[in-house]
C-alpha positions in Angstrom: 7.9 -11.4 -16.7 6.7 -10.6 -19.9 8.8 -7.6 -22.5 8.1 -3.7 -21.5 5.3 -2.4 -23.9 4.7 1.1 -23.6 1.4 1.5 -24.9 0.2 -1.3 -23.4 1.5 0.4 -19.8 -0.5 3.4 -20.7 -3.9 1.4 -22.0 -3.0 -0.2 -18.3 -2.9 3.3 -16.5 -6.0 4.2 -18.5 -8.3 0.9 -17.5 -6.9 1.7 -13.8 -6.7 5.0 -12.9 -9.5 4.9 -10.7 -7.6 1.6 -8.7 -4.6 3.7 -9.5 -6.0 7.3 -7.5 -7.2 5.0 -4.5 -4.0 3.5 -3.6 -2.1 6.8 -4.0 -4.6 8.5 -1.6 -3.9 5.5 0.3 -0.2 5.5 0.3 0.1 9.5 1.1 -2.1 9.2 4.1 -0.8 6.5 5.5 2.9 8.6 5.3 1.3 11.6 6.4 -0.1 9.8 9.7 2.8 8.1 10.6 4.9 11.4 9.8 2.7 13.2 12.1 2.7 10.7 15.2 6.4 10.1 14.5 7.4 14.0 14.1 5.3 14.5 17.6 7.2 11.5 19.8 10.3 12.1 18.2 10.9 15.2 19.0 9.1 15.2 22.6 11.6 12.4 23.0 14.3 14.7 21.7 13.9 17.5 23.9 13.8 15.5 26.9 17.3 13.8 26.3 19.0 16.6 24.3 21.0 17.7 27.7 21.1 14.4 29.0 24.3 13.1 27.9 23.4 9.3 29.5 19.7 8.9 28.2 20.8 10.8 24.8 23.3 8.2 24.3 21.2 5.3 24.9 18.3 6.6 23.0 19.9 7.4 19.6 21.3 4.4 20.2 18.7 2.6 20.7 17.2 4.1 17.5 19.8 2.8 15.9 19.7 -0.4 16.2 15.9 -0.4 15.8 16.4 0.9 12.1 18.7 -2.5 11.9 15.5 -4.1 11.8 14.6 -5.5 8.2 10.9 -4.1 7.5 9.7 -7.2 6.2 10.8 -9.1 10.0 9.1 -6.2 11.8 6.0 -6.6 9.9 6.1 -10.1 10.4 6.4 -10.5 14.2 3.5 -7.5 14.2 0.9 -9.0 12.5 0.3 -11.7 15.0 -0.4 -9.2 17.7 -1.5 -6.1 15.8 -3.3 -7.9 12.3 -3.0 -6.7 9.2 -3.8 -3.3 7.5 -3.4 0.1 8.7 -2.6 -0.6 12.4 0.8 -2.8 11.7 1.8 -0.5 8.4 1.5 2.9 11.1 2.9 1.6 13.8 6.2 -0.1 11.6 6.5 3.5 9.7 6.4 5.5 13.5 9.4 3.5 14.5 11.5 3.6 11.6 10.9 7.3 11.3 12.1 7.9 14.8 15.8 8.0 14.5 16.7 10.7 12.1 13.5 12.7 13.9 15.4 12.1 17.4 18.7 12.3 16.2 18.2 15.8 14.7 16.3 17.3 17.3 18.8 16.8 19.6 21.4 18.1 17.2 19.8 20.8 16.5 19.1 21.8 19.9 22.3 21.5 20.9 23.9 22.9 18.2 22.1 26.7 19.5 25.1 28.5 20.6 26.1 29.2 24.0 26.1 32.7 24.1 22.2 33.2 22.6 21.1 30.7 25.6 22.7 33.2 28.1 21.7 36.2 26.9 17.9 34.3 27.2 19.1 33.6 30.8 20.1 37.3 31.2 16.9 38.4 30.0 15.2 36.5 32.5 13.5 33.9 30.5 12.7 30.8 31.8 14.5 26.9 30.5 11.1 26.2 29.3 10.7 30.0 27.7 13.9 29.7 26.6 12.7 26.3 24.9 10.0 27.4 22.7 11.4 31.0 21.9 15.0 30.3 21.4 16.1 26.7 20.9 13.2 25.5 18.9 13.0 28.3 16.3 16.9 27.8 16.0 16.5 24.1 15.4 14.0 24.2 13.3 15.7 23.6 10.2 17.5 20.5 11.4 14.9 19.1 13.4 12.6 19.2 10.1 15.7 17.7 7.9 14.7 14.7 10.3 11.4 14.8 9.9 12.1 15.3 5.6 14.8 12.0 5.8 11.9 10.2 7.7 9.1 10.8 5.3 11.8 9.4 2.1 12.0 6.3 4.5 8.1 5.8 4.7 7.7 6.1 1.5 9.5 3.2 0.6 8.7 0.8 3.8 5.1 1.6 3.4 5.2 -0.2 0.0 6.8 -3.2 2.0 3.9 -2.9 4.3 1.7 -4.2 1.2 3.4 -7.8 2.5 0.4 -7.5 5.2 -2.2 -6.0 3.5 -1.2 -2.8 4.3 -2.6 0.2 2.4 -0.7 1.9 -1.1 1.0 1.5 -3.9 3.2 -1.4 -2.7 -0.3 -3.8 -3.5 0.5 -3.2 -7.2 4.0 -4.0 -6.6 3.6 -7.3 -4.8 0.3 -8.0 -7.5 2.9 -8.1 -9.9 5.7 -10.2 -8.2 3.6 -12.7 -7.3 1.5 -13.0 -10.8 5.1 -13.3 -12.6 4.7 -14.2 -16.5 1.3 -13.4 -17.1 0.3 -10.2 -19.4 -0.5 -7.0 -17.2 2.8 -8.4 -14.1 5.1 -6.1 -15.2 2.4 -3.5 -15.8 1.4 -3.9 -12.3 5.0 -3.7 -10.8 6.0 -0.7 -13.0 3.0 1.3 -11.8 3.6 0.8 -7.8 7.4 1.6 -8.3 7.4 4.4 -10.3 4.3 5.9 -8.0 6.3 5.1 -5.4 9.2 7.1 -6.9 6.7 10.3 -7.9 5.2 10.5 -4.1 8.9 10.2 -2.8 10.2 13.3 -5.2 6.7 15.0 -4.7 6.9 14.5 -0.5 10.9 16.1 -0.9 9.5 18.9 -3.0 7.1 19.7 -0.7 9.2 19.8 2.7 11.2 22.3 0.8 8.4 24.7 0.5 7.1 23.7 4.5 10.8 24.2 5.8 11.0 27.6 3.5 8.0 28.7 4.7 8.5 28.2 8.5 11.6 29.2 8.8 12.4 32.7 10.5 13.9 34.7 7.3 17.5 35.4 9.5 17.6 31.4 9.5 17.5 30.9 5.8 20.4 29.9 3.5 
């Protein structure tokens, strides 16, 4: 690969921006999807095992071992069945995103203490009341930490999911691995990483502001 120039990196970013703009668009909505379908199984999945100690078990678990999974396998042994694209890069970001989604919504609701739940009870509220007026509002925070440690992981894999035509930044990245030694490789490589890097501390930034923002003010450190 050929020596780091700086000015030709910028002339690079200058002669691609508009390639540039499209993948980023790209890469953040492909994150943002798969954030959204994950965040919505995960937790459903979540508060249906929280206070199941058998199921709970076996489905953290289970998510467990699924995160074992190297990306580049899972994206292999999908692309026979699902193709290549959006539909295999969604689907492989949804299941690594589950885990820490599943994990901490189960934490979180179990970690509501004992004595709120029965003055719920006492009130008269009902378990699903109870649910959406007590436990989740509690949880919040950690449930969206999940959701926040998911999004850093998509980030990343979704540049993986470049491997089969999948959408973002990780295109530039593989464009420049596999054109090693010729004048604009490293140019290519440098520009998906780093964009990879910005989205990731841009993402963070912004689930500090969402979990600020919809966070009851007693709940707040």
């Amino acid at each position: 690969m050929s020596d780091f120039d700086l000015g030709g990196l910028l002339t690079f970013w200058g002669r691609r921006s508009d390639d540039i703009a499209e993948l980023v668009l790209q890469h953040v909505a492909v994150v943002v999807l798969s954030i959204a379908i994950a965040a919505v199984i995960g937790i459903a999945i979540g508060i249906a095992v929280w206070n199941r100690p058998v199921s709970r078990s076996v489905t953290i678990a289970a998510a467990g071992v699924a995160l074992t999974i190297p990306s580049l396998a899972l994206l292999a042994l999908l692309t026979p069945v699902l193709g290549l694209g959006w539909t295999p890069t969604v689907f492989s970001l949804v299941f690594y995103s589950l885990l820490p989604i599943v994990r901490n919504t189960v934490v979180g609701l179990r970690e509501v203490p004992p004595a709120i739940m029965e003055s719920a009870k006492g009130m008269g509220m009902s378990p699903a009341r109870i649910l959406l007026s007590v436990q989740l509002p509690i949880a919040w925070p950690i449930i969206l930490t999940g959701v926040r440690v998911a999004a850093q992981l998509t980030v990343g894999i979704a540049a993986i999911a470049a491997y089969v035509a999948g959408p973002g930044l990780g295109q530039f990245i593989f464009m420049g691995l596999s054109s090693l030694g010729s004048r604009n490789a490293l140019n290519f490589a440098l520009t998906g990483t780093l964009g990879v890097i910005v989205l990731a501390l841009l993402l963070d930034a912004a689930f500090v502001f969402i979990t600020r923002v919809t966070t009851s003010r007693g709940l707040r450190v």
